[in-house]
DODRENVEX-641475 format. One line per field, with one value per residue (C-alpha): residue number from 0; residue in three letters; x, y, z. Coordinates in steps of 0.001 Angstrom, whole numbers, plus 500000, padded with zeros to 6 digits. Example, Ala and Ser with C-alpha at 12.3 -4.5 7.8 and 13.67 -1.06 7.14 Angstrom:
2
num <- [0 / 1]
residu <- [ALA / SER]
px <- [512300 / 513670]
py <- [495500 / 498940]
pz <- [507800 / 507140]
***
This chain:
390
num <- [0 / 1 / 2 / 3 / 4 / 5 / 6 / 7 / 8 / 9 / 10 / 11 / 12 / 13 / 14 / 15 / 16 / 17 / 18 / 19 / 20 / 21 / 22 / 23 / 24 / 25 / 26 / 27 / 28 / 29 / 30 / 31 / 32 / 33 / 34 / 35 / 36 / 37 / 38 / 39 / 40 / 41 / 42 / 43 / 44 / 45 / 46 / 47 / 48 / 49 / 50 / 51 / 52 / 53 / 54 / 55 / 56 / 57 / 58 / 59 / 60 / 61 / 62 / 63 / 64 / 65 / 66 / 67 / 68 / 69 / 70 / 71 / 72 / 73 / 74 / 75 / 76 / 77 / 78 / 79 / 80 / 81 / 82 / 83 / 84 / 85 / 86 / 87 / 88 / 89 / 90 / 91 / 92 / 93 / 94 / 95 / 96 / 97 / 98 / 99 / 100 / 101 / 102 / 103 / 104 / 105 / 106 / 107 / 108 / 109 / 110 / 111 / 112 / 113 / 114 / 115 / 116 / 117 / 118 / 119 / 120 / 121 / 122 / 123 / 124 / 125 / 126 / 127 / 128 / 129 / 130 / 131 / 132 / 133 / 134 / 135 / 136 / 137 / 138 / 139 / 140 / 141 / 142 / 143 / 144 / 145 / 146 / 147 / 148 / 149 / 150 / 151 / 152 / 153 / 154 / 155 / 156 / 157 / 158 / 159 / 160 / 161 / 162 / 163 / 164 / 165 / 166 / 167 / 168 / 169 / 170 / 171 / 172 / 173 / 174 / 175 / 176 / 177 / 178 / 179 / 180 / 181 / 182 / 183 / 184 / 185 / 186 / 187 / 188 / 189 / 190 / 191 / 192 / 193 / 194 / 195 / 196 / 197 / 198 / 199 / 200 / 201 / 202 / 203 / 204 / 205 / 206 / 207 / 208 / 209 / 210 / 211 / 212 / 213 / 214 / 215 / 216 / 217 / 218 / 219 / 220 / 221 / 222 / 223 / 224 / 225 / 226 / 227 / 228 / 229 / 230 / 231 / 232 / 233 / 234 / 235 / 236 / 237 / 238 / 239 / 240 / 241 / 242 / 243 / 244 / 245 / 246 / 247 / 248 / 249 / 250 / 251 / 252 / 253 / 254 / 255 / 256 / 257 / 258 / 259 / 260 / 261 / 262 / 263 / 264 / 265 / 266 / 267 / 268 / 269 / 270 / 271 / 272 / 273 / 274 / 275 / 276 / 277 / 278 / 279 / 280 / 281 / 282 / 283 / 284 / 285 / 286 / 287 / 288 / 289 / 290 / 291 / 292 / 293 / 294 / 295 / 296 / 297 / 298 / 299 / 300 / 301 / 302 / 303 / 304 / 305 / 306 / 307 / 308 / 309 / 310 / 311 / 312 / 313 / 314 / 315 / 316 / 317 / 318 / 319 / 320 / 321 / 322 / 323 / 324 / 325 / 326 / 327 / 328 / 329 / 330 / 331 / 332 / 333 / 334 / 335 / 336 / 337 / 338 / 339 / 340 / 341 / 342 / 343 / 344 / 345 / 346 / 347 / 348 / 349 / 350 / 351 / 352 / 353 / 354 / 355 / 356 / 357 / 358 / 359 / 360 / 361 / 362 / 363 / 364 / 365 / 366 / 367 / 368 / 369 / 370 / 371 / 372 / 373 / 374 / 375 / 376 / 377 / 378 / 379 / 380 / 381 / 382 / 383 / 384 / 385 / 386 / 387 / 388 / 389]
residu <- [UNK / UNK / UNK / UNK / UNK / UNK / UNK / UNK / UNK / UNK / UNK / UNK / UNK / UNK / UNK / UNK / UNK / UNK / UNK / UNK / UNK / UNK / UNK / UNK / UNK / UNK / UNK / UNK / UNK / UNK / UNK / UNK / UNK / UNK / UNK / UNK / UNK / UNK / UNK / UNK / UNK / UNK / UNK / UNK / UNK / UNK / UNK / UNK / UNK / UNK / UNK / UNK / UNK / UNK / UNK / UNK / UNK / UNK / UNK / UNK / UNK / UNK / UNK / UNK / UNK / UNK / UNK / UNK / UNK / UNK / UNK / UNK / UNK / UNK / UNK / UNK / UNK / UNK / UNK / UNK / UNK / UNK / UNK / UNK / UNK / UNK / UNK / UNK / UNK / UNK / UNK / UNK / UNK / UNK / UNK / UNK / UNK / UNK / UNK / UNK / UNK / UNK / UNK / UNK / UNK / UNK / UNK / UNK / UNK / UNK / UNK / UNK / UNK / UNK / UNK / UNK / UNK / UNK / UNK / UNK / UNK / UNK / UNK / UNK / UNK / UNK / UNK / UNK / UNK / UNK / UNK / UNK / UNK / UNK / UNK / UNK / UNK / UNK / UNK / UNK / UNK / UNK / UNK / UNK / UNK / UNK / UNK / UNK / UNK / UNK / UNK / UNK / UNK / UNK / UNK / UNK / UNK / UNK / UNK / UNK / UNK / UNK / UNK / UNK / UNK / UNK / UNK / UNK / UNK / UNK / UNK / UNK / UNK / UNK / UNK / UNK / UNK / UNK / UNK / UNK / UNK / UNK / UNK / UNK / UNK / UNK / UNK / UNK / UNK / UNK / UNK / UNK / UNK / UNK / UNK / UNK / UNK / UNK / UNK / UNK / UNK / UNK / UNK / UNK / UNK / UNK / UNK / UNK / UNK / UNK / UNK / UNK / UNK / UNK / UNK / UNK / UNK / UNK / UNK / UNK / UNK / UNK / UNK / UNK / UNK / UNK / UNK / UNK / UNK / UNK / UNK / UNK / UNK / UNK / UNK / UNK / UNK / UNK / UNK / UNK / UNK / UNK / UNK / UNK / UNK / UNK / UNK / UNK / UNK / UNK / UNK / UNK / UNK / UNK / UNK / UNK / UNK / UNK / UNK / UNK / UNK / UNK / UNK / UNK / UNK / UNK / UNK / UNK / UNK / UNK / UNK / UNK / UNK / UNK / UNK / UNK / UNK / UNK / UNK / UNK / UNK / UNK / UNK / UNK / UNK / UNK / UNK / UNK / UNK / UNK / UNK / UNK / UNK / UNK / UNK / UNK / UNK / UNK / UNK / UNK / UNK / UNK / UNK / UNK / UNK / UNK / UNK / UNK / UNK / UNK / UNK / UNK / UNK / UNK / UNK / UNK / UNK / UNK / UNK / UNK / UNK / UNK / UNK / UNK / UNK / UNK / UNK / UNK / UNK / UNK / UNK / UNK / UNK / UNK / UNK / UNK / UNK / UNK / UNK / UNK / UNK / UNK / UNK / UNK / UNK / UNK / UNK / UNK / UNK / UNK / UNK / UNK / UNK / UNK / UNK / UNK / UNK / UNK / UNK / UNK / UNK / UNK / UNK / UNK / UNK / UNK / UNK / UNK / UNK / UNK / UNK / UNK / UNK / UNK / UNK / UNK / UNK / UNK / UNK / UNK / UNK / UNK / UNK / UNK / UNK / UNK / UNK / UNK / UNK / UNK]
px <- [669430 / 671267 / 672851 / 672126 / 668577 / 668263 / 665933 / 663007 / 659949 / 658149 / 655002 / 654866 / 651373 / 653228 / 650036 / 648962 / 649994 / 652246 / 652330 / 655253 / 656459 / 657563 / 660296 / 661612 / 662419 / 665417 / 664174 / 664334 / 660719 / 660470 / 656730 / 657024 / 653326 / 652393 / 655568 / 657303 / 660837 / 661859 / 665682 / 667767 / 670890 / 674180 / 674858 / 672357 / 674278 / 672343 / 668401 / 665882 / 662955 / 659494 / 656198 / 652628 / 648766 / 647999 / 650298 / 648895 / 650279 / 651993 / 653650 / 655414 / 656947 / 660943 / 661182 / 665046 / 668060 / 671517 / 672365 / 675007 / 677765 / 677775 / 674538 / 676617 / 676067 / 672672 / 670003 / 666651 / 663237 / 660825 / 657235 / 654442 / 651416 / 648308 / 644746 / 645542 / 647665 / 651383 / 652691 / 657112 / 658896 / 662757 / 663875 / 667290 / 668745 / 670315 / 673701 / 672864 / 669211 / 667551 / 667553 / 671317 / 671934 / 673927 / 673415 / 674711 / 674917 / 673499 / 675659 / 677542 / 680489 / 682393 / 681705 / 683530 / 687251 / 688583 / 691102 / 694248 / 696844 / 700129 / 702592 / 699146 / 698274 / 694826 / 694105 / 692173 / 694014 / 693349 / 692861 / 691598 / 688197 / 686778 / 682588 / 682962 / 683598 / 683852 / 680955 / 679496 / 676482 / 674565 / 672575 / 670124 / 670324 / 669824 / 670121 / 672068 / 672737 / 675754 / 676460 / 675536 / 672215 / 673147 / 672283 / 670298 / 668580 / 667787 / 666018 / 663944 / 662469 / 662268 / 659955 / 657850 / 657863 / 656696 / 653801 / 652147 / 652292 / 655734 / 657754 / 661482 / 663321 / 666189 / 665804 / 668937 / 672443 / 675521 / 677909 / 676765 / 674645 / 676388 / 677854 / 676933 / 673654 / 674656 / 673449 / 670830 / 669574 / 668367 / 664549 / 664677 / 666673 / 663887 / 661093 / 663215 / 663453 / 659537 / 658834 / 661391 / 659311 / 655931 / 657267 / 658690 / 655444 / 656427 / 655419 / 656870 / 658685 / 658721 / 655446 / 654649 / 652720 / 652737 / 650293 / 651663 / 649110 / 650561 / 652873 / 656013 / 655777 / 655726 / 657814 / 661051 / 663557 / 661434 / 658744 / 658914 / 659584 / 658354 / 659933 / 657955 / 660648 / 658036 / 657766 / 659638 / 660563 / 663175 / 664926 / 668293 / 670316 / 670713 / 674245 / 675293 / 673997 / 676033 / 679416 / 678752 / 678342 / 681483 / 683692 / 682878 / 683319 / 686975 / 687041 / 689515 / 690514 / 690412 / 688947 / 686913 / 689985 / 692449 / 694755 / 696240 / 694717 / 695705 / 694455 / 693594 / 691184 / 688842 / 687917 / 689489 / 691731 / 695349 / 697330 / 700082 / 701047 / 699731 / 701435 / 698502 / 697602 / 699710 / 698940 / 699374 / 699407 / 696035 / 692811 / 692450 / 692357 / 689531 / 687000 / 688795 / 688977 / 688938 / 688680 / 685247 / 683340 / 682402 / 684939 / 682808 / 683980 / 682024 / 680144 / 681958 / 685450 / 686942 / 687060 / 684378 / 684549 / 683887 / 680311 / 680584 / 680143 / 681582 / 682685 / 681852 / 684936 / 685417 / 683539 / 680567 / 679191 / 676446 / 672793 / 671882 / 668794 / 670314 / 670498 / 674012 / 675326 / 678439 / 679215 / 677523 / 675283 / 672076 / 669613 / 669372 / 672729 / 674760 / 677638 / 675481 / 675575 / 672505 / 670550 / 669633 / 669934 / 668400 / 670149 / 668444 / 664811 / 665623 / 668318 / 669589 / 672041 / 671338 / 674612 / 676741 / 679047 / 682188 / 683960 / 684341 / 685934 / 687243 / 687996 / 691391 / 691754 / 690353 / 686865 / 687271 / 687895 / 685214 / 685190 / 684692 / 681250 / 680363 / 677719 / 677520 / 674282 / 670841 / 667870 / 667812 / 671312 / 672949 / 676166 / 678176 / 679862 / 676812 / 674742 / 673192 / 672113 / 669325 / 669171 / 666271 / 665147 / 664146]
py <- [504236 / 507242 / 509467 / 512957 / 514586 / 517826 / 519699 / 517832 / 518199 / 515290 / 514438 / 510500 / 509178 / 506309 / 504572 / 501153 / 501179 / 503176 / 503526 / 501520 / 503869 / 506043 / 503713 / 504492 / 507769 / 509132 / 508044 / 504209 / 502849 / 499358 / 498703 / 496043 / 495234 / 498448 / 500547 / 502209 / 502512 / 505608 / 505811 / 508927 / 509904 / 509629 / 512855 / 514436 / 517426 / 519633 / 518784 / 518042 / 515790 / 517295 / 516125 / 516992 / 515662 / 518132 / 517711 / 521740 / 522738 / 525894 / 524361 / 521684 / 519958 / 519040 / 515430 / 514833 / 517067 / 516071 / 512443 / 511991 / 510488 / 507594 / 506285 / 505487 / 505958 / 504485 / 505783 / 504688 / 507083 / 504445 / 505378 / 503442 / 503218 / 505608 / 506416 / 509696 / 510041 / 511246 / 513064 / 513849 / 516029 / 516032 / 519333 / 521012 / 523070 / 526244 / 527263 / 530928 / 532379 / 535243 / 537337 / 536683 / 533757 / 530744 / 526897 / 525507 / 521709 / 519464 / 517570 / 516975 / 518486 / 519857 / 522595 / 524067 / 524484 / 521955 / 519127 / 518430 / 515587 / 515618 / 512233 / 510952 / 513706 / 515120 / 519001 / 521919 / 523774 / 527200 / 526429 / 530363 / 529168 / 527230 / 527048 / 525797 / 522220 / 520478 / 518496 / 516614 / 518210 / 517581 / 520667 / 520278 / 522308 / 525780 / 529267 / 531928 / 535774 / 536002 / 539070 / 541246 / 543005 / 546377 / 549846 / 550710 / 547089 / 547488 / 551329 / 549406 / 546559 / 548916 / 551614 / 549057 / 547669 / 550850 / 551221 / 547740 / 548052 / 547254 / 549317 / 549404 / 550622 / 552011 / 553737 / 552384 / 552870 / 552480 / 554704 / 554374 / 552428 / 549359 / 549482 / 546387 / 547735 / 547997 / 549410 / 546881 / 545152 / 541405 / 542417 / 544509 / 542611 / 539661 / 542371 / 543650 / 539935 / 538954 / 542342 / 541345 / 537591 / 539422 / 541865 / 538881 / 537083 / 534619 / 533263 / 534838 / 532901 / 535043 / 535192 / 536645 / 533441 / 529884 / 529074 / 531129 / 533060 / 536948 / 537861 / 539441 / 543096 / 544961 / 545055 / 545205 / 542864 / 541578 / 540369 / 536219 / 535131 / 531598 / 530588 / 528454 / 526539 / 525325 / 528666 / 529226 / 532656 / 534637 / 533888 / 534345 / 531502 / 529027 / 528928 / 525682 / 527057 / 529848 / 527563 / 525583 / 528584 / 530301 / 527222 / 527258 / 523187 / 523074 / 521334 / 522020 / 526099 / 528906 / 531108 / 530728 / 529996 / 528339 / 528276 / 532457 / 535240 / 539293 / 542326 / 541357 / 539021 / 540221 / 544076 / 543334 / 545453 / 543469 / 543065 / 541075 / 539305 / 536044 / 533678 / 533349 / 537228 / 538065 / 542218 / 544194 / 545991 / 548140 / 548842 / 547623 / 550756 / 549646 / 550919 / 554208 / 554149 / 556621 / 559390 / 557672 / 555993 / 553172 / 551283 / 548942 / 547914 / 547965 / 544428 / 542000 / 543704 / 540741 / 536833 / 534728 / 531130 / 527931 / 528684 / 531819 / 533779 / 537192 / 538495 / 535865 / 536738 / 540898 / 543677 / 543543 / 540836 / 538546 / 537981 / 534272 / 532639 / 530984 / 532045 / 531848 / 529326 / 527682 / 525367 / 523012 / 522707 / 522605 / 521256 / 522217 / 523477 / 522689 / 521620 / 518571 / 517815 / 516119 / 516702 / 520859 / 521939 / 525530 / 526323 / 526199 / 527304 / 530657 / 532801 / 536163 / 536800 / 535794 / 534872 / 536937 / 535393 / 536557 / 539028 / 543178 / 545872 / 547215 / 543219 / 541404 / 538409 / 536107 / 536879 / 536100 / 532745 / 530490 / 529067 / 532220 / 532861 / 536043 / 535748 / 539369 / 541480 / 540707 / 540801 / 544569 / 545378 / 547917 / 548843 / 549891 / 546546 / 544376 / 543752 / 540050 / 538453 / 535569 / 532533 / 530289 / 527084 / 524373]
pz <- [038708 / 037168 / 038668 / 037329 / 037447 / 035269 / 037037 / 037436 / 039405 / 040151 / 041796 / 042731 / 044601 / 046827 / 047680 / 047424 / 043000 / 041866 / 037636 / 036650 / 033961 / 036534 / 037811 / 034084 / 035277 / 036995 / 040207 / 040825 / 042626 / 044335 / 045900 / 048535 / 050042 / 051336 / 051666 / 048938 / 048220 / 046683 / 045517 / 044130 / 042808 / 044609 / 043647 / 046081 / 047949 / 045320 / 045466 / 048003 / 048672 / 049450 / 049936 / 049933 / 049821 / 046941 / 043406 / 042841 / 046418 / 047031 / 050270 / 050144 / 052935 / 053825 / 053458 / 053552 / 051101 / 050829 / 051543 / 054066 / 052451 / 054963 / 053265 / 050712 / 046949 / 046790 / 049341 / 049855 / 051729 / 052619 / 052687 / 054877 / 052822 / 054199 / 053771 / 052032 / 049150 / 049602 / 046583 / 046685 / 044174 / 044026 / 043561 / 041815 / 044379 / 043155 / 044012 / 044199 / 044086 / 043210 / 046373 / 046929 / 048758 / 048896 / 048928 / 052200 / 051909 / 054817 / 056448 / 059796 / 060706 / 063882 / 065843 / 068607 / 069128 / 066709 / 067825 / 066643 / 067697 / 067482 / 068755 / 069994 / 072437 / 071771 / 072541 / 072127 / 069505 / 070872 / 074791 / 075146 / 073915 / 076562 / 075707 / 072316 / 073236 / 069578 / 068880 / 065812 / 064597 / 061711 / 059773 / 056718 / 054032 / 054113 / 052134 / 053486 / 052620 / 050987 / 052346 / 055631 / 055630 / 053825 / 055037 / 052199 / 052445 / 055709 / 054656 / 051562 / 053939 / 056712 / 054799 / 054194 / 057482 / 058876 / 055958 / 057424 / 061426 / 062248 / 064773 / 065401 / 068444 / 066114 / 062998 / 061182 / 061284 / 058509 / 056874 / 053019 / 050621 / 050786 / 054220 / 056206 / 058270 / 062117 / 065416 / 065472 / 068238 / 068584 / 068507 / 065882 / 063410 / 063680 / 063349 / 060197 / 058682 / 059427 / 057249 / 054470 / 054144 / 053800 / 051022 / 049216 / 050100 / 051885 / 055543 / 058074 / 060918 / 064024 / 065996 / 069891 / 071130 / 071175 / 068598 / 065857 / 065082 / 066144 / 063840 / 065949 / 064433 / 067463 / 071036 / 072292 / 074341 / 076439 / 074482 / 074152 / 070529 / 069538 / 065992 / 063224 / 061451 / 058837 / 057862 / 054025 / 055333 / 056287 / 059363 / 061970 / 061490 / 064395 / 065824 / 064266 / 060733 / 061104 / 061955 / 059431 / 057013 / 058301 / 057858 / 054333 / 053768 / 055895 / 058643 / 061762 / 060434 / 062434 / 059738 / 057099 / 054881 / 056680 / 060144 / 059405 / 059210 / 057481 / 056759 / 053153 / 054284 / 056885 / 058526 / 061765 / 064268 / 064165 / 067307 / 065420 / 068798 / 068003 / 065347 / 062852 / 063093 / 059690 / 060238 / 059527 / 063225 / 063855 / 062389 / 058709 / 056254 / 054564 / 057042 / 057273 / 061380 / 062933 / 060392 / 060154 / 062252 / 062706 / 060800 / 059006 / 055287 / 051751 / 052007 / 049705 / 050297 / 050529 / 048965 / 049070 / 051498 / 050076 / 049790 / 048457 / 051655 / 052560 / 055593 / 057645 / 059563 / 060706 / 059425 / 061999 / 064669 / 063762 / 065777 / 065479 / 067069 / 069689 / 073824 / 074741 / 077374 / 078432 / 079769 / 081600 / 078651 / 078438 / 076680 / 072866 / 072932 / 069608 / 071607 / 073074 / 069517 / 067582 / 064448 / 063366 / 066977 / 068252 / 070866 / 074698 / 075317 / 077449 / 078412 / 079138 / 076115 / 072585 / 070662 / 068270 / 065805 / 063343 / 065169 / 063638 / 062840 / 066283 / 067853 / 067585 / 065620 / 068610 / 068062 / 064430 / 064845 / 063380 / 067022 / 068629 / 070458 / 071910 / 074500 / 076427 / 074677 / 075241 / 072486 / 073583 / 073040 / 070022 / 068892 / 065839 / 065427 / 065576 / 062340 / 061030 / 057925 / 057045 / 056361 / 054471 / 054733 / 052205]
***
């Protein structure tokens, strides 16, 4: 089996005989009775396995991406044999993409208040966050914006919205062209990001009944949205995506980057009374506060994470899918831990993520969950940004 695949697409009928030449390919096929084994490279954090019934199909669906390196180097999908022919094509992932977003690997990792130990004592590391239990969680593969939703994005997508029967409780808020959008509630945002699918023509996600057939276009806070996660379109991310964005491949760091935090690396207001808050004291220059306001930074002002991610700390808050709840926790919840969790099924508060420009350095930590404004909630230090699936 080798283990590097240059872009390949391949379609591979695992039915009762498959043609032997294939197993000649980069993919390494062992037919046992009626089952199939289908093994790839080691090297798998970069593609993705999909499958259809149709080798012409415009829909493909997510079979597994990224082995978990516990699998070990050599990783084997087996296939029960079926009436109808089952057709998989392993997929290069890119790092980057067109509309400007980033690869984030699948994989588990911990989310939550990390642990550290020290002479054999176990603790929470920062005992002031105290609903972020850390949990394993694993997440599959995703795409995420690599920066906030811009003002000037938000206008382009919006004017279109409004052209095709969508209707937004605010018109739009931020200070220039590429200012991170803000003054956005829950509601709107996922009307916004349904509209931004359709112009790219893809399938929107958000819909205002259980069968997935209204497209969620219209209606404020209190209208129920049900989520198709089949969908290949735009989308909030879930809370644990957005962790596991934000940490940027570390594990156990209070920011994106490490255990401190300054002014030269996030749009935050500085209180300098903790010992990882570097300063300087007060509101960051950058966002010009208050001469101007709000105090919201150029997107991109500052260095990238490990997946090439900006601002995932400061700047503005975040909307994410997920209702917010502590603890006890319920069902769904990330911190009960599990495989691509979503977060319960009802609420009163949807959760906001990251921190901004007017907040000390607690609510930047990656850790850090903000759980006060409801799906009908706006204010000049709350924007979002999308994710996409595989």
């Amino acid at each position: 089996m080798k283990t590097r695949l240059h872009a390949l697409w391949i379609g591979l009928a695992l039915i009762a005989g498959v043609h032997p030449a294939l197993a000649t390919l980069t993919l390494s096929i062992t037919l046992t009775n009626s089952q199939a084994l289908l093994y790839w490279p080691s090297n798998a954090t970069t593609y993705a396995l999909q499958s259809s019934i149709n080798l012409a199909s415009t829909n493909w669906v997510f079979v597994m991406d990224a082995i978990p390196a516990a699998y070990g180097s050599d990783t084997a999908l087996t296939v029960t044999n079926a009436s109808t022919a089952r057709f998989f094509r392993l997929i290069s992932l890119p790092a980057t993409t067109s509309d400007g977003m980033a690869l984030v690997p699948a994989g588990s990792f911990t989310i939550g208040n990390f642990i550290s130990s020290w002479n054999g004592d176990v603790n929470t590391n920062d005992p002031d966050i105290t609903d972020a239990n850390p949990t394993n969680v694993y997440v599959s593969a995703f795409y995420m914006d690599t920066n906030l939703v811009t003002s000037n994005q938000w206008a382009t997508v919006s004017a279109y919205a409004t052209n095709h029967g969508y209707s937004f409780d605010f018109p739009g808020a931020g200070k220039a062209a590429n200012q991170p959008e803000q003054t956005q509630t829950w509601s709107d945002a996922v009307k916004w990001i349904n509209a931004r699918s359709q112009q790219a023509g893809l399938t929107p996600v958000y819909y205002t009944d259980a069968g997935l057939t209204q497209v969620y276009t219209n209606g404020g806070y209190s209208t129920i949205v049900y989520a198709n996660w089949t969908a290949n379109g735009y989308r909030l991310p879930t809370e644990a995506e957005w962790e596991k964005a934000a940490r940027g491949g570390l594990s156990g760091q209070r920011f994106p980057w490490g255990n401190t935090i300054s002014e030269t690396q996030a749009n935050y207001d500085s209180s300098s009374s903790l010992s990882y808050d570097l300063g300087p004291s007060g509101y960051n220059p950058i966002g010009n506060y208050p001469a101007t306001s709000p105090g919201t930074s150029p997107v991109g002002s500052f260095a990238a994470n490990g997946y090439g991610l900006y601002d995932m700390a400061g700047n503005v808050m975040e909307w994410c899918w997920d209702w917010y709840a502590g603890t006890p926790y319920p069902t769904g919840s990330p911190y009960s831990g599990g495989n691509d969790p979503r977060g319960p099924a009802s609420g009163a508060e949807r959760v906001l993520r990251g921190g901004g420009w007017p907040f000390n350095v607690t609510l930047e930590r990656c850790a850090a969950r903000e759980g006060g404004f409801g799906p009908g909630d706006a204010d000049n230090f709350i924007g979002f940004r999308c994710v996409r699936g595989l």
